[in-house]
C-alpha positions in Angstrom: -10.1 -15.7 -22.8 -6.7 -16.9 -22.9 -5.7 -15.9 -19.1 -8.8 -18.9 -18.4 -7.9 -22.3 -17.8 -9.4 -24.9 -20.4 -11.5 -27.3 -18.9 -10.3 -31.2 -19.1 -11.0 -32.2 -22.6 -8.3 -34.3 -24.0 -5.5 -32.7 -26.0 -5.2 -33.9 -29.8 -1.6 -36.2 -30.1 -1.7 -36.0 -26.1 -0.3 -39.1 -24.0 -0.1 -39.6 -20.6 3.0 -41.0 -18.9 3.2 -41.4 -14.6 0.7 -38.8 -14.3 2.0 -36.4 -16.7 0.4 -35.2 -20.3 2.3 -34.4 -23.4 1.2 -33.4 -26.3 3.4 -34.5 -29.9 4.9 -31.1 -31.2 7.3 -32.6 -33.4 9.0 -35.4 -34.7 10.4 -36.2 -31.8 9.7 -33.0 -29.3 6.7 -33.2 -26.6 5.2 -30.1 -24.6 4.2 -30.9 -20.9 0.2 -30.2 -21.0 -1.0 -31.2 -17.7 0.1 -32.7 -14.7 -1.8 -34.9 -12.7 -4.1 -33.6 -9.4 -2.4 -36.3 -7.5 1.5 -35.0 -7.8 2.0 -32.8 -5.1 5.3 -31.7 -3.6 8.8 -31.1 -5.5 8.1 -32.8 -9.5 11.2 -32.9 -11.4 10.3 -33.2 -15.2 12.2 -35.5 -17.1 14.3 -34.7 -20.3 12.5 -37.3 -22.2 9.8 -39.6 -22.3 9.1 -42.8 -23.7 5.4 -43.8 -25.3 4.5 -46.5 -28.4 8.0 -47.5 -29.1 9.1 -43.6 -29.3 11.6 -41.5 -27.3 10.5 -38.0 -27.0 12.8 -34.9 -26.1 10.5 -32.6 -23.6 11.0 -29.0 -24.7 8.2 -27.1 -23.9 5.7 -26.2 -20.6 2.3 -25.3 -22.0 0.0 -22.8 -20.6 -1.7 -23.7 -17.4 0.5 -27.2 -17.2 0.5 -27.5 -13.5 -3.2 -26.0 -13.2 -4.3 -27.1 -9.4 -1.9 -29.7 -9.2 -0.5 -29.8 -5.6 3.1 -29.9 -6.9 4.7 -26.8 -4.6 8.1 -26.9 -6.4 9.3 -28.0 -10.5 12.3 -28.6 -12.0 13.0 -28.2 -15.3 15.3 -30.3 -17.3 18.3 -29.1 -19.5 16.0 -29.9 -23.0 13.0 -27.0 -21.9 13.7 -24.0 -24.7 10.1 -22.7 -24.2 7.8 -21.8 -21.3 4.8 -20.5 -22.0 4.4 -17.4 -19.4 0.9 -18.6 -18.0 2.6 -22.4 -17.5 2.1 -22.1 -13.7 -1.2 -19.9 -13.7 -3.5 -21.5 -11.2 -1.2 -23.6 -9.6 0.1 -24.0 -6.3 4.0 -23.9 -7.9 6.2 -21.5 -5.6 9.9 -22.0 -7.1 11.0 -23.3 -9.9 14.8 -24.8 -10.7 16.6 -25.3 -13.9 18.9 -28.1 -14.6 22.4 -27.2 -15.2 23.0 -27.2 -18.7 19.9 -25.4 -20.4 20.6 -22.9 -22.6 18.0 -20.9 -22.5 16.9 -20.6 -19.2 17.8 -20.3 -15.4 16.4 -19.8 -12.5 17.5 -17.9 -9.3 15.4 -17.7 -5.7 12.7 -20.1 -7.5 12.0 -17.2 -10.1 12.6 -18.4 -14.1 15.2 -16.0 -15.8 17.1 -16.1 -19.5 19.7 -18.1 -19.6 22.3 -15.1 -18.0 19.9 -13.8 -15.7 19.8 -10.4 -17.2 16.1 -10.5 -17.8 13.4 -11.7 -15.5 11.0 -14.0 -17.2 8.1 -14.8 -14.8 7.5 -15.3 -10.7 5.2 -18.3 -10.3 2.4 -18.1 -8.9 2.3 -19.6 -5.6 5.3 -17.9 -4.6 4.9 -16.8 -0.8 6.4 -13.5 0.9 9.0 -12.0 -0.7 11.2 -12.1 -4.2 15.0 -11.4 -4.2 16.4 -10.3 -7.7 20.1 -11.2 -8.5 22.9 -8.7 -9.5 23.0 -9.3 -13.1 19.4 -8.6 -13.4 18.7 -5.8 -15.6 15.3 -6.1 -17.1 12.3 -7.1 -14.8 8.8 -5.3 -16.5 6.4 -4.7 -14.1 4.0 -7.5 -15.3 6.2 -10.0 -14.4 5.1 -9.4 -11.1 1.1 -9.2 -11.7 0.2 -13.1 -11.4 2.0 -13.5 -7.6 -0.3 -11.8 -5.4 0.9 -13.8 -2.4 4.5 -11.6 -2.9 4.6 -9.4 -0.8 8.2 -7.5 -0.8 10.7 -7.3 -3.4 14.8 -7.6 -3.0 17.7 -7.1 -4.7 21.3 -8.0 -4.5 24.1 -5.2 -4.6 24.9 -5.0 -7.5 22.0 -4.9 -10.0 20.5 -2.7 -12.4 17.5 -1.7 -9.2 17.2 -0.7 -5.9 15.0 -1.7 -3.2 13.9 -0.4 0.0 10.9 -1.3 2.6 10.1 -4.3 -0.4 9.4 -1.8 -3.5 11.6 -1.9 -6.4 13.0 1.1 -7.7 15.8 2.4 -10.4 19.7 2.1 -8.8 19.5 5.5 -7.9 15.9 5.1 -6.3 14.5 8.2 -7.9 11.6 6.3 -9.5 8.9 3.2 -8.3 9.2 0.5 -11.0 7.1 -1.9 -8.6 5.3 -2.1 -6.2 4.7 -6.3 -4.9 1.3 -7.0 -5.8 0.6 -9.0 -2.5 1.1 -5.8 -0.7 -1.7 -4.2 1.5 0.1 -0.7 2.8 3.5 0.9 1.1 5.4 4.3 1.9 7.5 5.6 -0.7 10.8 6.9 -0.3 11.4 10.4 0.3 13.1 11.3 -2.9 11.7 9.4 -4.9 10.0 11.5 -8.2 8.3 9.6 -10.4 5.7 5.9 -10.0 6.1 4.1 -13.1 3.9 3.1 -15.5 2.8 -0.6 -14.3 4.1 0.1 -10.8 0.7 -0.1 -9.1 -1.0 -3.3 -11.4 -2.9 -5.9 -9.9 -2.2 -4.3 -6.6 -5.7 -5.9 -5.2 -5.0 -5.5 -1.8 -3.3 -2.5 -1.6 -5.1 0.1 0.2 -3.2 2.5 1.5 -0.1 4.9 -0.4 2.3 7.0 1.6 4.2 9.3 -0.7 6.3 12.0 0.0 5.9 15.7 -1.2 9.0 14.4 -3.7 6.6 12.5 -5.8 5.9 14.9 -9.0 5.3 12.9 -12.0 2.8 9.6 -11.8 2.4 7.8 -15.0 -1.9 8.2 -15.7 -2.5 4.4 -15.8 -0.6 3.5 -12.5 -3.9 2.5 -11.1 -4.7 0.2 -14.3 -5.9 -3.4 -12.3 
């Protein structure tokens, strides 16, 4: 199952530098792999790494890379093109940072984003309470929100593509639920709102109780799906 951690089992071309794992991708490229149990607090990854007489450029996080490994808070240098969207499952990492310079990514309120901020790329995982989207935002799909089930309550800035109110994240005119934060436990909808997404509702776990208003007339058949 490829949402499971691997167990501990060396990694083929992998090396180990102060605590961190890379694995050879290229010539002279590295992915991070694993870092180790013992690295807790803010880890900022460096742009490259030096092993047997070789300097390697680090450009890719591999899935499950920070798996239970205390650090609370990443930063990823300008030389990261690729992060795998599991990279901070099962970890304890609740904002990430880009280095000035990347072109590919950026990150804004510890959330990773393309390199304009237009599209939302992934929340991780041990983010706490809520998520503030910025105003260029325009795509954020609803699973992007699905592996942060401490998040309780989604923002936005004036200005963006969405709305939000009472921490669900709706279209700019607030006629439809796009999201619903999948750390919450209770939500009322907004009177005038019509129509609850497809995806709005998935891997609510805790949510128990929906308070919709006689406005609602269209909800997408899979909106309980997880």
């Amino acid at each position: 199952n490829s949402d499971v951690a691997l167990d501990s089992e060396p990694v083929v071309g992998s090396f180990t530098v102060d605590g961190l794992t890379f694995a050879v991708t290229g010539e002279s490229h590295v992915e991070l792999v694993g870092v180790s149990e013992a690295d807790a607090g803010t880890l900022m990854l460096p742009e490259s790494v030096a092993y047997a007489d070789t300097i390697y450029t680090l450009a890719s996080i591999a899935p499950y890379a920070f798996y239970l490994s205390g650090v609370t808070d990443a930063e990823l240098p300008a030389s990261v093109d690729d992060v795998d969207d599991r990279a901070f499952r099962s970890s304890y990492v609740a904002s990430v940072t880009i280095a000035e310079g990347n072109p590919t990514y950026s990150s804004f309120d510890g959330a990773l984003y393309s390199a304009d901020k237009t599209r939302l790329l992934l929340i991780p995982e041990g983010r706490v309470g809520a998520v503030l989207l910025p105003r260029e935002a325009e795509v954020a799909e609803a699973g992007k929100f699905s592996h942060c089930s401490l998040v309780d309550a989604i923002s936005v800035e004036d200005g963006a593509a969405f709305a939000s109110e009472n921490g669900l994240l709706y279209s700019s005119d607030l006629t439809t639920l796009l999201r619903v934060p999948a750390g919450a436990t209770e939500v009322t909808i907004r009177e005038g709102c019509a129509t609850i997404a497809a995806g709005a509702l998935e891997a609510c776990a805790k949510l128990t109780t929906i308070n919709a208003p006689a406005t609602v007339t269209s909800i997408s058949p899979d909106v309980f799906h997880a």
